[in-house]
N, CA and C atoms as a LAMMPS dump frame, in Angstrom:
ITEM: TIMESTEP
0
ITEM: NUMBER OF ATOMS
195
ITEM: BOX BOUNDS ff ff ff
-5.0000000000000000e+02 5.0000000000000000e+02
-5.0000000000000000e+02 5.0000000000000000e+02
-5.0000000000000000e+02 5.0000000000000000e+02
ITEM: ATOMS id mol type element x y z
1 1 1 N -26.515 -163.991 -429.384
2 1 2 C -26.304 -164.276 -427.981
3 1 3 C -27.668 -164.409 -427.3
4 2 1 N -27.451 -165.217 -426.229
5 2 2 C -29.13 -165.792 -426.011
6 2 3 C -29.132 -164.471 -424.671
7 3 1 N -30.77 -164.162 -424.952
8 3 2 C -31.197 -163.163 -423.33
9 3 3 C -32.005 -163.481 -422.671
10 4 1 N -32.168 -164.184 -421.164
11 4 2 C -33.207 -164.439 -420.998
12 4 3 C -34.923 -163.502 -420.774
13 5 1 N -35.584 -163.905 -421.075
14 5 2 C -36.924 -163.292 -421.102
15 5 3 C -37.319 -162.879 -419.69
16 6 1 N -37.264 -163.441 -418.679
17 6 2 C -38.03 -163.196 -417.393
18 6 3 C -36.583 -162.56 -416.838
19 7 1 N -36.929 -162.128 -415.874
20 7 2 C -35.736 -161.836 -414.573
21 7 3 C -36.138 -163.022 -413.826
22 8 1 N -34.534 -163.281 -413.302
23 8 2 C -33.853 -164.273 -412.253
24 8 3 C -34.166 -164.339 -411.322
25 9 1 N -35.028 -164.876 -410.266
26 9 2 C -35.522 -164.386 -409.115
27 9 3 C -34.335 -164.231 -407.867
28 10 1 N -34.35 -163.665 -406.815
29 10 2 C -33.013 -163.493 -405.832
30 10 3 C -32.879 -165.284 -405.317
31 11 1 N -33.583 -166.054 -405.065
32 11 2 C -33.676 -167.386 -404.404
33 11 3 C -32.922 -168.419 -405.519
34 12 1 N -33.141 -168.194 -406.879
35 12 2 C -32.435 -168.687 -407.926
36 12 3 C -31.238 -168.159 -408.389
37 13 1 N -31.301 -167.282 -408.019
38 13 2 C -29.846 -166.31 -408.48
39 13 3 C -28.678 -166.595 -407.022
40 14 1 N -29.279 -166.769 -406.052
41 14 2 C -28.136 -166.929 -404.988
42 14 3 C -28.344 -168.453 -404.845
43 15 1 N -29.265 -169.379 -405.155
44 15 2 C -28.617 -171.22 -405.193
45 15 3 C -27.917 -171.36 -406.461
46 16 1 N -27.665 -170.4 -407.062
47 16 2 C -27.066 -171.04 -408.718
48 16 3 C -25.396 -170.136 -407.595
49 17 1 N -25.181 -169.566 -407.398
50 17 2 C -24.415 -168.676 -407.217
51 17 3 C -23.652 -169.417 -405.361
52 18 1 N -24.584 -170.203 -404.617
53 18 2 C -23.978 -170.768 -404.022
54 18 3 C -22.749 -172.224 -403.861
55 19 1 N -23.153 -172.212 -405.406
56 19 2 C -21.659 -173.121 -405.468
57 19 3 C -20.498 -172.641 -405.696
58 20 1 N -20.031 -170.712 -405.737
59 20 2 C -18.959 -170.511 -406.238
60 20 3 C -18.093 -170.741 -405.058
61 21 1 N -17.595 -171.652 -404.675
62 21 2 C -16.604 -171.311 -403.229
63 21 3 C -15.45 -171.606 -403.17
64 22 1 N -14.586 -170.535 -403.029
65 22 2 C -13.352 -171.033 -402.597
66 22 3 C -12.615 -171.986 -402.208
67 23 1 N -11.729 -172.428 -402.512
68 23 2 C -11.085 -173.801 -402.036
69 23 3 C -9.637 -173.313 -401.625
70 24 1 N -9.265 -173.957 -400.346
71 24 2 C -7.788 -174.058 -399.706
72 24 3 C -6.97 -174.608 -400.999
73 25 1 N -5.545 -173.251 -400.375
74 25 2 C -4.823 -173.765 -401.208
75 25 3 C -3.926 -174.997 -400.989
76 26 1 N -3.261 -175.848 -402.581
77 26 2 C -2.632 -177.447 -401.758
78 26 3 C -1.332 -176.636 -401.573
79 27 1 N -1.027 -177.504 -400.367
80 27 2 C 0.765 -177.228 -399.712
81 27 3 C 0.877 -178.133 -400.038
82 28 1 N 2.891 -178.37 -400.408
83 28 2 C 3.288 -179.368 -400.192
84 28 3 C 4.65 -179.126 -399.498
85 29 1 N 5.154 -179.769 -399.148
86 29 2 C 6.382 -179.89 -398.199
87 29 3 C 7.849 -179.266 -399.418
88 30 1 N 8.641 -178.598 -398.841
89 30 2 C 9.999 -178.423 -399.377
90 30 3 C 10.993 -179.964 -399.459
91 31 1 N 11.234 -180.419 -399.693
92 31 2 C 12.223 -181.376 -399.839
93 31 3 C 13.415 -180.956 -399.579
94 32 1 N 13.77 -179.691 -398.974
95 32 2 C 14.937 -179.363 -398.566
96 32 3 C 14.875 -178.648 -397.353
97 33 1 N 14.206 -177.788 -396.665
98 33 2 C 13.852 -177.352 -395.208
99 33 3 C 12.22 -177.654 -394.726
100 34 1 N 11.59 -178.437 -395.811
101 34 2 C 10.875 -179.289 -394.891
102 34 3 C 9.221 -177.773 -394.656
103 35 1 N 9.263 -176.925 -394.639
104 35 2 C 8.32 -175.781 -394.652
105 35 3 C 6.883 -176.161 -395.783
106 36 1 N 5.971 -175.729 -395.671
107 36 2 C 4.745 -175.846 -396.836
108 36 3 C 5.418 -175.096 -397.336
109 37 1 N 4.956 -174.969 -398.952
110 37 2 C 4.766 -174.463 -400.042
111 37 3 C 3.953 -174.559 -401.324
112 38 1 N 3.631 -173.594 -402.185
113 38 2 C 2.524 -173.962 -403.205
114 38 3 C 3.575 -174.593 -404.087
115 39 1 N 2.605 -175.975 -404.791
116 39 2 C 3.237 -176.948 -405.991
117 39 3 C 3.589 -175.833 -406.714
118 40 1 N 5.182 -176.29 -407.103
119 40 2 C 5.73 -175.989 -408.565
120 40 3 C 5.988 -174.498 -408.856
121 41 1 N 6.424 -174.087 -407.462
122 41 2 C 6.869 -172.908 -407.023
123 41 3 C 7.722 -172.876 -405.779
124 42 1 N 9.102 -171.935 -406.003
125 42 2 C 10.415 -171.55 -405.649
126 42 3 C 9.495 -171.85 -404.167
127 43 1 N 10.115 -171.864 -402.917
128 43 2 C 10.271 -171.997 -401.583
129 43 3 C 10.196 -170.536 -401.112
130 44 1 N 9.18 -170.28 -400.316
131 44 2 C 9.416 -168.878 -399.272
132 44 3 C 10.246 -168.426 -398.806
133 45 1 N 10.478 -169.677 -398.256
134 45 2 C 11.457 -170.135 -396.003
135 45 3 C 13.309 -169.907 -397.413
136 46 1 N 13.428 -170.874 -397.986
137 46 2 C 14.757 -171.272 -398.422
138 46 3 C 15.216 -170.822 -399.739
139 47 1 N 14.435 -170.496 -400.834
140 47 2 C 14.108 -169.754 -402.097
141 47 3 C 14.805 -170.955 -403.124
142 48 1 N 14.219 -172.417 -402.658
143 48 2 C 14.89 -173.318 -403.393
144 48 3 C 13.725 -174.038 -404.11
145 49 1 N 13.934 -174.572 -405.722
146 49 2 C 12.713 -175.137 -406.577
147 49 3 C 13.803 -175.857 -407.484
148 50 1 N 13.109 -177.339 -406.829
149 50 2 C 13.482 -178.515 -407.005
150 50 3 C 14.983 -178.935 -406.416
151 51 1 N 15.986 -178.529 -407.397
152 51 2 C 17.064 -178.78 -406.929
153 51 3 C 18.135 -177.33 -407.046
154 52 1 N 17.566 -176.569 -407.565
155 52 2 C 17.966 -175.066 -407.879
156 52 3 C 17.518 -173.934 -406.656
157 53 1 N 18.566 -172.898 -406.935
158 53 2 C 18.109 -172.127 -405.574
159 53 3 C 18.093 -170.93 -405.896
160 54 1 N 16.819 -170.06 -405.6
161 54 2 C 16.822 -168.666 -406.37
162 54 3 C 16.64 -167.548 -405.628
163 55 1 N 17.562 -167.667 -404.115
164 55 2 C 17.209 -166.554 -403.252
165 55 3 C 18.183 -165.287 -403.408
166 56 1 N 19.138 -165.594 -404.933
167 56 2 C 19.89 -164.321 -405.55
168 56 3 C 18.813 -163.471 -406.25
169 57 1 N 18.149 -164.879 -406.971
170 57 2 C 16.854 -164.399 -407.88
171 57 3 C 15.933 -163.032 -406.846
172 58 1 N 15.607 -163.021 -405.851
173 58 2 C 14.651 -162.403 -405.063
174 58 3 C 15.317 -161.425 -404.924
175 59 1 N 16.975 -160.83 -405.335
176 59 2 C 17.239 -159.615 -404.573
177 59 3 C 17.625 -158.458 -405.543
178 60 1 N 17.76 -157.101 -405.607
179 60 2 C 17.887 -156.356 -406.385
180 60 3 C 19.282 -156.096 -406.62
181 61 1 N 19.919 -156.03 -407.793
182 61 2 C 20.932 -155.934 -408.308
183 61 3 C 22.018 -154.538 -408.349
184 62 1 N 22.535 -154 -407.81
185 62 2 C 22.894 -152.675 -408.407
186 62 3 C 21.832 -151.088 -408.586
187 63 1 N 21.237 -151.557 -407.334
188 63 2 C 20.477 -150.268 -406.626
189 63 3 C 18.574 -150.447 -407.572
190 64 1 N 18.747 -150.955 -408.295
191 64 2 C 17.787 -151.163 -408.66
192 64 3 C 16.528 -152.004 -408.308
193 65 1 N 15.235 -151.83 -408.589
194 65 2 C 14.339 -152.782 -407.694
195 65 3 C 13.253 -152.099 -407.009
Protein backbone atom coordinates (compact mmCIF):
# COMPACT_ATOMS: atom_id res chain seq x y z
CA UNK A 1 0.00 0.00 0.00
CA UNK A 2 1.48 3.28 -1.11
CA UNK A 3 2.36 6.10 2.00
CA UNK A 4 2.98 9.28 1.20
CA UNK A 5 6.44 10.69 2.29
CA UNK A 6 5.76 14.42 3.12
CA UNK A 7 2.58 15.58 5.02
CA UNK A 8 -0.36 17.16 3.10
CA UNK A 9 -0.30 20.68 3.61
CA UNK A 10 -3.92 22.24 5.14
CA UNK A 11 -4.34 24.46 1.61
CA UNK A 12 -3.98 21.05 -0.36
CA UNK A 13 -5.81 18.97 1.87
CA UNK A 14 -8.95 21.33 1.96
CA UNK A 15 -8.84 22.12 -2.29
CA UNK A 16 -8.62 18.31 -2.81
CA UNK A 17 -11.42 17.99 -0.18
CA UNK A 18 -13.44 20.94 -1.60
CA UNK A 19 -15.08 19.02 -4.18
CA UNK A 20 -16.88 16.66 -1.77
CA UNK A 21 -20.40 18.34 -1.95
CA UNK A 22 -23.55 17.34 -1.54
CA UNK A 23 -26.08 17.28 -4.13
CA UNK A 24 -30.08 17.84 -3.91
CA UNK A 25 -32.01 15.12 -3.91
CA UNK A 26 -34.05 14.28 -7.62
CA UNK A 27 -37.97 14.46 -6.98
CA UNK A 28 -40.20 13.26 -9.17
CA UNK A 29 -43.89 13.66 -9.27
CA UNK A 30 -46.44 10.72 -8.06
CA UNK A 31 -48.48 9.81 -11.03
CA UNK A 32 -51.28 9.32 -8.80
CA UNK A 33 -51.63 12.40 -6.16
CA UNK A 34 -49.31 14.38 -8.01
CA UNK A 35 -46.82 15.15 -4.53
CA UNK A 36 -42.67 14.90 -5.04
CA UNK A 37 -41.12 11.85 -4.33
CA UNK A 38 -37.66 10.04 -4.47
CA UNK A 39 -37.32 7.81 -7.95
CA UNK A 40 -38.29 4.25 -7.51
CA UNK A 41 -39.70 4.53 -4.18
CA UNK A 42 -43.34 3.87 -2.56
CA UNK A 43 -45.08 7.55 -2.19
CA UNK A 44 -45.07 9.41 1.32
CA UNK A 45 -48.47 11.54 0.74
CA UNK A 46 -50.42 8.12 -0.84
CA UNK A 47 -48.05 4.95 -0.08
CA UNK A 48 -48.50 4.08 -3.83
CA UNK A 49 -45.30 2.63 -6.25
CA UNK A 50 -46.11 2.49 -9.65
CA UNK A 51 -49.35 0.96 -9.88
CA UNK A 52 -49.38 -0.93 -6.42
CA UNK A 53 -50.26 0.50 -3.09
CA UNK A 54 -48.44 -0.21 0.14
CA UNK A 55 -49.98 1.96 2.83
CA UNK A 56 -51.12 -1.66 4.57
CA UNK A 57 -47.38 -2.28 4.03
CA UNK A 58 -46.51 0.83 6.53
CA UNK A 59 -48.76 -0.42 9.37
CA UNK A 60 -48.22 -2.86 12.21
CA UNK A 61 -50.02 -6.01 12.25
CA UNK A 62 -51.41 -7.57 15.43
CA UNK A 63 -49.83 -5.32 18.14
CA UNK A 64 -46.61 -5.71 16.85
CA UNK A 65 -44.14 -3.00 15.44
Amino acid sequence: MAVPKRKMSRSNTRSRRSQWKASAATLTTCPRCREPKLPHAACPACGAYKTRSYVEALRPEHGRG
